[in-house]
N, C-alpha and C positions, 0 to 999 in steps of 0.2 A: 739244533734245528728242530722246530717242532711244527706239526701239521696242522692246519686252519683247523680250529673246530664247523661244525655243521651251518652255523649264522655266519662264522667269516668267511666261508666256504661261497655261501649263497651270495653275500653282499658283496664280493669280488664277481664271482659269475657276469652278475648288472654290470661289471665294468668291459669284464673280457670277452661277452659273448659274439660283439665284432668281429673279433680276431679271429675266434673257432670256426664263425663262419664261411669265413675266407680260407680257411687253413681244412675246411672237409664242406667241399661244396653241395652237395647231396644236402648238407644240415639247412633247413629254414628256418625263418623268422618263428614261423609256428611250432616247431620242433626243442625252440630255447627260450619259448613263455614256460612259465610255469607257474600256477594260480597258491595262494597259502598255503604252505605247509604240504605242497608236492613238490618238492626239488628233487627227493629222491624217484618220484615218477619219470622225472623228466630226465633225471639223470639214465633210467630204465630206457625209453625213449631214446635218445645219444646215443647209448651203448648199441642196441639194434642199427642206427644208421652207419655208424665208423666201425661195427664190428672191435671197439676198444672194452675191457671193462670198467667196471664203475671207478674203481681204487686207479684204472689210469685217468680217466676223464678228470676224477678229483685231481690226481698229480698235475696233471696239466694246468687245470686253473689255478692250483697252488704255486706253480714258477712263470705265473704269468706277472 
């Protein structure tokens, strides 16, 4: 098993952000945009709302 890199990481995100948001209600629409080349902001972002760190939020959308 090997972990998404950073683009596969991102291009899953667009698929599963639904879910996350259902799954930590506190997260908004606004909170899972994220403009060029800031995913890791937003992943920053995330992390303050779910109190998760970055490497879990990645886990997460990796087994989604």
């Amino acid at each position: 098993y090997k972990a998404m890199n950073s683009d596969q990481l991102e291009g899953k995100w667009k698929q599963v952000k639904g879910k996350f948001k259902e799954e930590y209600g506190d997260v908004t629409e606004d909170d899972t945009k994220h403009a060029e080349g800031k995913f890791d902001q937003m992943l920053g972002k995330l992390q303050e709302k779910t109190g998760k760190t970055k490497e879990e939020i990645k886990d997460w959308i990796d087994k989604q």
